[in-house]
C-alpha positions as CSV (number, residue, x, y, z in Angstrom):
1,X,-101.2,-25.8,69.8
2,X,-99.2,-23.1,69.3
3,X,-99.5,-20.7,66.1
4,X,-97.7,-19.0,63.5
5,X,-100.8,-15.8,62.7
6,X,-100.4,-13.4,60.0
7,X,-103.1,-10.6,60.8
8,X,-103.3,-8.6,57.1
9,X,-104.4,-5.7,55.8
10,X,-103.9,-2.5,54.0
11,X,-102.8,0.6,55.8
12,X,-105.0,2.3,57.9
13,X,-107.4,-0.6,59.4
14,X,-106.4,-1.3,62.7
15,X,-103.3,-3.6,62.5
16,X,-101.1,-1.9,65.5
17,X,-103.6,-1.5,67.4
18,X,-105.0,-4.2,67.3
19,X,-100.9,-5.9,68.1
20,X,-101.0,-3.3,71.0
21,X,-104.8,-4.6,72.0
22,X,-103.3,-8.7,71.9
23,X,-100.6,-7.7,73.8
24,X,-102.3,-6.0,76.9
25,X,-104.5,-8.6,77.2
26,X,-101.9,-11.5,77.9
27,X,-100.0,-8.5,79.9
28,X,-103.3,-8.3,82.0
29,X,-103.7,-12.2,82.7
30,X,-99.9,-12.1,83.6
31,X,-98.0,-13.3,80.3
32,X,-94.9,-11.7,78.9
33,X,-94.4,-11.1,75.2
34,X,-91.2,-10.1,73.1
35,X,-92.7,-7.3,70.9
36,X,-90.3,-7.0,67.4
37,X,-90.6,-4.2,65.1
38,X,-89.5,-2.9,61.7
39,X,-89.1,1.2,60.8
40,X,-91.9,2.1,62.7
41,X,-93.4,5.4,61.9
42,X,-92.4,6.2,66.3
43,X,-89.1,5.6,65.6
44,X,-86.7,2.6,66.4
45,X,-87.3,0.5,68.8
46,X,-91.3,1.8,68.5
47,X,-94.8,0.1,68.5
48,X,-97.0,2.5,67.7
49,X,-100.7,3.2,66.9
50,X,-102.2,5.8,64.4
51,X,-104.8,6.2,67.8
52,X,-101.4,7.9,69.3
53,X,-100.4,4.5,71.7
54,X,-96.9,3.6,71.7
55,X,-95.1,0.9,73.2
56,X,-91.4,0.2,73.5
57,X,-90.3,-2.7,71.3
58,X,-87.1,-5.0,69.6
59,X,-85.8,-3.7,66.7
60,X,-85.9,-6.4,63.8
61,X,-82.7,-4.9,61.9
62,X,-82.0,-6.8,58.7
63,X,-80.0,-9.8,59.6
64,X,-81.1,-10.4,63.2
65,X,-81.7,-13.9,64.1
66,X,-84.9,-13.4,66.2
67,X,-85.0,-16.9,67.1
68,X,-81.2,-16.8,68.6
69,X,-82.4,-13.7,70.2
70,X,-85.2,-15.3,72.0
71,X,-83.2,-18.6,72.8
72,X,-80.4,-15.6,74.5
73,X,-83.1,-14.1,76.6
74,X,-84.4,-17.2,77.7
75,X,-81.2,-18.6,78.7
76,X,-80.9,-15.9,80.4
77,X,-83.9,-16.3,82.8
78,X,-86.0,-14.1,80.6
79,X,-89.8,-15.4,80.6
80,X,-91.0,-15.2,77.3
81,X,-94.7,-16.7,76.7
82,X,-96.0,-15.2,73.5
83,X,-94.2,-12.9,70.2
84,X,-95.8,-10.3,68.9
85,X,-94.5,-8.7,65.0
86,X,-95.7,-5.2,63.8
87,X,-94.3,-4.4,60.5
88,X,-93.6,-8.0,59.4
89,X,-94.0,-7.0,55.6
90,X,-90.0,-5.5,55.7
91,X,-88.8,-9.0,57.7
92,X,-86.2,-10.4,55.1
93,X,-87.8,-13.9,54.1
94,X,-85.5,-15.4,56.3
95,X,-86.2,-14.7,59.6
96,X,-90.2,-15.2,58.9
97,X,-88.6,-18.9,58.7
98,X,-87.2,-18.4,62.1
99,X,-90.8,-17.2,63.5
100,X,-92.0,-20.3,62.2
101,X,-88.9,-21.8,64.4
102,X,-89.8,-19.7,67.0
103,X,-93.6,-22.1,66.8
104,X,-92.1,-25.1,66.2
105,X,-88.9,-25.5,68.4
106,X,-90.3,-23.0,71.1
107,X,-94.2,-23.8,71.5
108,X,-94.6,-20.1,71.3
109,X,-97.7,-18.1,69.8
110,X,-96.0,-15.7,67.4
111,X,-99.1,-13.4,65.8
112,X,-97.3,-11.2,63.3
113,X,-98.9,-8.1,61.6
114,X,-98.6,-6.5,58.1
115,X,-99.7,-5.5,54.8
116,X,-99.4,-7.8,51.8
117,X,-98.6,-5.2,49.2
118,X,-96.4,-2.4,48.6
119,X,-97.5,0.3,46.4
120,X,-97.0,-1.0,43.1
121,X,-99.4,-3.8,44.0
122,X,-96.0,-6.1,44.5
123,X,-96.1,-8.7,47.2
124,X,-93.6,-8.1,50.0
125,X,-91.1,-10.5,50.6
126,X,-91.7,-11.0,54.2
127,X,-95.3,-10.8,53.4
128,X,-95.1,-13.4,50.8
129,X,-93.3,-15.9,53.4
130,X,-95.6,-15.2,55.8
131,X,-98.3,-16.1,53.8
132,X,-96.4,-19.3,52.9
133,X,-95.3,-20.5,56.3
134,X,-98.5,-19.3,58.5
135,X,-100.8,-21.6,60.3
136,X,-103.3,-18.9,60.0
137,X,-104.3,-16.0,58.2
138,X,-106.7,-13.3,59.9
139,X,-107.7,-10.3,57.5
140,X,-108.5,-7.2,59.5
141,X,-112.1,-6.6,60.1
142,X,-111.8,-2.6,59.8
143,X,-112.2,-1.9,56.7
144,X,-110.0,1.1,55.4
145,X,-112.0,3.5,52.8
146,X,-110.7,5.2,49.9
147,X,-111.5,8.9,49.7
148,X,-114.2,7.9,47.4
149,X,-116.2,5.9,50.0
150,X,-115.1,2.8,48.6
151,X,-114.0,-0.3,50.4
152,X,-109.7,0.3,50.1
153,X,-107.5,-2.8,48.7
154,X,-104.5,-0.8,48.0
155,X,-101.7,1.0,49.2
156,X,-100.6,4.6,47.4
157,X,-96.9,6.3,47.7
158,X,-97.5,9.6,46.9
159,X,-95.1,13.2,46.3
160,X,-97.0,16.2,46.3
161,X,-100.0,14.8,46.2
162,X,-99.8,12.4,43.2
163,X,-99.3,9.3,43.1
164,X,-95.9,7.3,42.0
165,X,-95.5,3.8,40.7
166,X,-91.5,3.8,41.0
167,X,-88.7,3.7,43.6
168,X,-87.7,1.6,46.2
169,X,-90.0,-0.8,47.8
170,X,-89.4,0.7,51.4
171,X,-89.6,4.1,52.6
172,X,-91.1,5.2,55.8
173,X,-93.8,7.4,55.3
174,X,-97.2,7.9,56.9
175,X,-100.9,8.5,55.9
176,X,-100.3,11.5,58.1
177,X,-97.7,13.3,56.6
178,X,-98.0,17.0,54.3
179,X,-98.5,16.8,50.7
180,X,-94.9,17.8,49.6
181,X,-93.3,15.2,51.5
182,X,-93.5,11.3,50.5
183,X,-96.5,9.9,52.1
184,X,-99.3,7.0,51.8
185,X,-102.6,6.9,51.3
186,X,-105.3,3.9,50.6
187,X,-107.4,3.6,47.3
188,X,-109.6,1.3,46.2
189,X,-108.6,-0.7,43.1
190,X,-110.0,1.2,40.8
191,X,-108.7,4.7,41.8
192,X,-105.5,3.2,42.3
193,X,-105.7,2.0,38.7
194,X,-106.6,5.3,37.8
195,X,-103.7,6.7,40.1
196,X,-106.2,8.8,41.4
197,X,-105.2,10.1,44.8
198,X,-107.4,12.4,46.8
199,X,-105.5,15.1,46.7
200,X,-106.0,15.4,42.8
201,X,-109.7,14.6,42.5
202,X,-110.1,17.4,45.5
203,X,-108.6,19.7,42.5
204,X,-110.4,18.7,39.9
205,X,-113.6,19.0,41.9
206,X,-115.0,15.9,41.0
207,X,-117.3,13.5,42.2
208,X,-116.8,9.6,42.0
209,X,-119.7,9.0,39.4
210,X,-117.5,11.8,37.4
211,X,-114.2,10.5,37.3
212,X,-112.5,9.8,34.0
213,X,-112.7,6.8,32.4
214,X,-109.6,5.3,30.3
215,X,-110.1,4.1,27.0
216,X,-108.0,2.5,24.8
């Protein structure tokens, strides 16, 4: 039977890749997917990997019916046996109900791929349907670390460095990215807690066992 999969994670463990991995192994046994996207870090139009592999894709603009835009290309004569979603956490709610169409209405396999929380710990919207509507859902294996060694559960905005709790819930940024501009990074949930980034416990020299500790 056909499935709606919602692959989840935090930043940094593997989810692209592991899209672009499904992918070329239906390509390889002659299938043909429909990739969709959101503001990839590539560009639009972009499936990328942090490994540096990119493939072209369909941009998901706001709005976009994605099940009217399969039933198009199929009309069409376009063979479509399979969807693939990278970014699904910026789908408006909406059209994770149309995936779930997509499953139902089309028998397709739609595995969709994206983190659950933004970085004030808030569930995406798309994320939260997702978790809602899916038959199944697969947390990624590859564990991200926080720069303390730590297992990583949540996603960091950062500005220079430091860590912000404010602002709107989507701007593309990357892990990658220098410290004056607005980046991301991963933290465990007590660092996060702590809003402390790499970057400052690099200046303050200290070790994990050292860290402050908040009091009341």
């Amino acid at each position: 039977m056909p499935e709606l999969v919602f692959f989840s994670g935090t930043m940094d463990c593997g989810k692209s890749t592991l899209a672009l991995q499904i992918g070329h192994n239906r390509s390889a046994r002659g299938l043909q997917g429909v990739i969709f996207t959101r503001d990839d870090r590539a560009g639009e139009g972009k499936l990328s990997s942090r490994l540096g592999l990119v493939t072209e894709a369909v941009e998901a603009a706001p709005e976009m019916d994605l099940y009217g835009y399969l039933v198009g290309r199929m009309s069409h004569g376009g063979r479509v046996d399979h969807v693939i979603v990278d970014e699904a956490q910026f789908l408006d709610p909406a059209q994770v109900d149309q995936l779930a169409r997509i499953v139902d209405d089309l028998g397709l396999d739609v595995f969709a791929f994206g983190i659950t929380t933004d970085f004030r710990t808030k569930l995406f919207p798309g994320s939260q349907r997702l978790i809602e509507l899916a038959d199944r859902i697969e947390t990624l294996q590859v564990e991200a670390m926080c720069w303390c060694g730590a297992r990583a559960t949540h996603n960091a905005r950062t500005v220079g460095g430091e860590m912000v709790v404010e602002g709107a819930q989507v701007v593309v940024g990357d892990v990658d990215r220098s410290p004056e501009e607005i980046g991301y990074e991963v933290l465990c949930r007590s660092h996060h807690r702590r809003r402390m980034t790499s970057a400052l416990a690099h200046a303050a020299a200290l070790s994990p066992d050292t860290l402050p500790v908040e009091t009341d």
